[in-house]
C-alpha distance (Angstrom), angle and dihedral (degrees) to the residues before:
residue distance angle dihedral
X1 . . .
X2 3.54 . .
X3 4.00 130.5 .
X4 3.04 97.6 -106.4
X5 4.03 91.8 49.4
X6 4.41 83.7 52.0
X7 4.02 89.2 46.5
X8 4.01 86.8 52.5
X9 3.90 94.7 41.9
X10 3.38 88.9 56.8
X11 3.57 111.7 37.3
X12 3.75 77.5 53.0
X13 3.49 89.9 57.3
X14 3.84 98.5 43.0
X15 3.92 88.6 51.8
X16 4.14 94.4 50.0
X17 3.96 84.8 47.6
X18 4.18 92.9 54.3
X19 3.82 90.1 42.8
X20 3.76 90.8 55.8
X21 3.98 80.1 41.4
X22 3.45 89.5 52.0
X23 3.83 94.7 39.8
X24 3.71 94.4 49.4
X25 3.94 94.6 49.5
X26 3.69 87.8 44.6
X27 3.61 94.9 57.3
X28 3.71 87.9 46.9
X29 3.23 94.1 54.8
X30 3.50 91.3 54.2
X31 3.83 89.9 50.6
X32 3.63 88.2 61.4
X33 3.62 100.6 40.5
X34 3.82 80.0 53.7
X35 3.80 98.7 49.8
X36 3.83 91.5 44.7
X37 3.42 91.2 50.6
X38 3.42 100.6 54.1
X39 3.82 90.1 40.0
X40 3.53 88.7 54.2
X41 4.16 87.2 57.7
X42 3.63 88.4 45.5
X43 3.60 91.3 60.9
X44 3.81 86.6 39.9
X45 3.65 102.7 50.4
X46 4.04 84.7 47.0
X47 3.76 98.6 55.2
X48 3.78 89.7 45.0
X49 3.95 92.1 42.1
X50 4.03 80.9 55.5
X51 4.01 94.0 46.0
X52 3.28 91.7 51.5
X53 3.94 96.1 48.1
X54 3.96 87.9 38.2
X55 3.94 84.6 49.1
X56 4.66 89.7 41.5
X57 4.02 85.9 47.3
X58 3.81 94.4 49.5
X59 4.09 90.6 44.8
X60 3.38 87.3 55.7
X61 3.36 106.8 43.1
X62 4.10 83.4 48.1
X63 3.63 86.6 53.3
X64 3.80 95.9 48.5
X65 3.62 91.3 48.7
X66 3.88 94.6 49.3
X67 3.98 86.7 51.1
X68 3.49 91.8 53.6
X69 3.74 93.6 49.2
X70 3.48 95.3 57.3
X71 3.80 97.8 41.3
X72 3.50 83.0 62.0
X73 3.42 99.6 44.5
X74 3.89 86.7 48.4
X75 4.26 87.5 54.4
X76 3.75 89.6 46.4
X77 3.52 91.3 52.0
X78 3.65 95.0 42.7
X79 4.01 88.5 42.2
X80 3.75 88.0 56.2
X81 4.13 101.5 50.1
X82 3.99 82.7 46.1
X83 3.53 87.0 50.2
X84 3.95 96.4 54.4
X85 3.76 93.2 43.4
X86 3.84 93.1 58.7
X87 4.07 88.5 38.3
X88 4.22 84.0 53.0
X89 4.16 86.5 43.5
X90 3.80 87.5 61.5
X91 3.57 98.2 40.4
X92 3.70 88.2 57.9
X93 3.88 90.7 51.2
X94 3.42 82.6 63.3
X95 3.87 88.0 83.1
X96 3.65 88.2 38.8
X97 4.23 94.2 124.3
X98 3.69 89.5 49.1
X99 3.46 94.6 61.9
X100 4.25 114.6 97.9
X101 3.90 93.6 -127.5
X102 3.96 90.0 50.4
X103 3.61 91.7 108.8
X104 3.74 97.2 57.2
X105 3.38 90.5 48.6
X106 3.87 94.6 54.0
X107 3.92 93.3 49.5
X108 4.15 89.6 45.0
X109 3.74 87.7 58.2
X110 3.82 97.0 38.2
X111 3.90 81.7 43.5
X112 3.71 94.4 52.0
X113 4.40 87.7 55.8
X114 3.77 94.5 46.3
X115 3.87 90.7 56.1
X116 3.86 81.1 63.6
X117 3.56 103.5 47.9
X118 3.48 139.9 81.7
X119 4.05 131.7 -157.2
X120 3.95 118.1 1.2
X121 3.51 109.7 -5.2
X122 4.18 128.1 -148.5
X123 3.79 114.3 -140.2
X124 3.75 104.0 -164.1
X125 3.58 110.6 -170.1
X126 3.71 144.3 165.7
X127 3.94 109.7 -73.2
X128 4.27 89.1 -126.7
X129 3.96 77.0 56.4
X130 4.22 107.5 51.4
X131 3.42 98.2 91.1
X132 3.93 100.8 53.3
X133 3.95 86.0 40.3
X134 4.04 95.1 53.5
X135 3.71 85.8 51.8
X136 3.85 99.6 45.8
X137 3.93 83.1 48.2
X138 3.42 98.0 47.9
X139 4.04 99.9 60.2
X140 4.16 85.6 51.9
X141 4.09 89.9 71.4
X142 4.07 85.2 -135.6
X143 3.70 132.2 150.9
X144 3.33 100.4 -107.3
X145 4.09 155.0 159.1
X146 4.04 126.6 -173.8
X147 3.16 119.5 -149.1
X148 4.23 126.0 -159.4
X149 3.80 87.4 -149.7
X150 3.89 110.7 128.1
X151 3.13 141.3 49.8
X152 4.40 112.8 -128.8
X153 4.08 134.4 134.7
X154 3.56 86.1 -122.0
X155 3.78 151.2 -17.4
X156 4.06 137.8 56.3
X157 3.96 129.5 -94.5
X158 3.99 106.0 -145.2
X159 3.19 118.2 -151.7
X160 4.56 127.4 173.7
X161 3.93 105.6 -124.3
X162 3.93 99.1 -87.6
X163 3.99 87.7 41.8
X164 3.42 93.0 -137.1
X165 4.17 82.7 139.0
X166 3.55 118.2 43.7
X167 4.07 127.2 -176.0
X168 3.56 116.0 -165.3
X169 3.17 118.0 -155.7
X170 3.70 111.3 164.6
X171 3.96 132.7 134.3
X172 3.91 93.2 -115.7
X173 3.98 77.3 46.4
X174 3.69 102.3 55.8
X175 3.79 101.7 32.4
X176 3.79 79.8 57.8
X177 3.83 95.5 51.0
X178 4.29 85.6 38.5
X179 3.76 84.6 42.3
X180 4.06 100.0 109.7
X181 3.42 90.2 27.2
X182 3.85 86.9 57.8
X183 3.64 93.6 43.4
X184 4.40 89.7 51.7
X185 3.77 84.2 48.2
X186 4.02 98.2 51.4
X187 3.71 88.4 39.6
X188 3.69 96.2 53.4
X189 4.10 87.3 48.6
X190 3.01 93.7 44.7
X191 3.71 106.4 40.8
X192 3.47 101.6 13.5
X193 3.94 95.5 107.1
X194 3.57 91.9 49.5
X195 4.09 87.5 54.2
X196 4.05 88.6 48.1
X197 3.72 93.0 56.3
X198 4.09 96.4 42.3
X199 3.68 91.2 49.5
X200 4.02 89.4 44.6
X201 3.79 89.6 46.4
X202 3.71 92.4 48.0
């Protein structure tokens, strides 16, 4: 074999050994480009997986917030009407002793205070009231005193004679006493159709 023959066999040789160098790094390059590619959408798909749920948490808690608002709003409203139909329920009390069945109201509320007291009782009563109470006291064959002391649109305080036990037993008194049960009852009347179709359309 002559020189030249060994100089081609092995510049043959050195140029198949930098291709597969050149393949080899190629490929790995390609690797790399690869991994950093999909490394790269890793870290993309995780920013926008935590936009969105930043963006899903913030709807919500938007949404929660606006519900809240206008159930409140809604018991406000509601809180007001019931408010005006008890305020219109005392203003009609104000006409309470012209009313014809006035007097058996009085003596069921002075009634209900004698039941719960012992000895001689003390019927204190509004002064437009004394004379209607004296006579509704007199037909019970009682010990008794009325007094013209307070001041009330209707109804009796009973007291024994050292007032160490005291029934009231006024109007201002029992709408007070009847006062959330008033305010259930309005609210039922007057919302109760709107509750029957939310909790049919739920």
């Amino acid at each position: 074999m002559s020189i030249e023959d060994i100089l081609q066999a092995l510049d043959d040789e050195c140029r198949a050994e930098c291709q597969e160098i050149f393949r080899r790094a190629e490929q790995e390059a390609k690797q790399i480009i690869e991994r950093a590619q999909a490394e790269a959408e890793a870290i993309r798909q995780a920013r926008l997986a935590k936009v969105k749920a930043d963006a899903q948490s913030e709807a919500v808690s938007m949404l929660y917030s606006a519900r809240l608002r206008s159930k409140n709003e809604v018991i406000r409203a509601k809180e007001k009407v019931v408010e005006e139909v008890l305020a219109e329920a005392v203003r009609r009390l104000q006409d309470l002793r012209s009313r014809g069945d006035y007097r058996e109201v009085l003596e069921g509320l002075i009634d209900e205070g004698l039941a719960r007291v012992s000895g001689k009782t003390v019927v204190h009563v509004d002064p437009a009231d004394k004379e209607l109470a004296d006579e509704i006291m007199r037909g019970k064959g009682l010990d008794f005193e009325v007094r013209p002391d307070i001041k009330t649109l209707g109804g009796a305080v009973i007291t024994d004679a050292a007032e160490r036990v005291q029934i009231i037993n006024t109007v201002e008194e029992r709408l007070n006493r009847a006062r959330e049960k008033l305010r259930m009852q309005v609210s039922g009347i007057l919302f109760g159709e709107e509750a029957e179709v939310a909790a049919g359309g739920g």
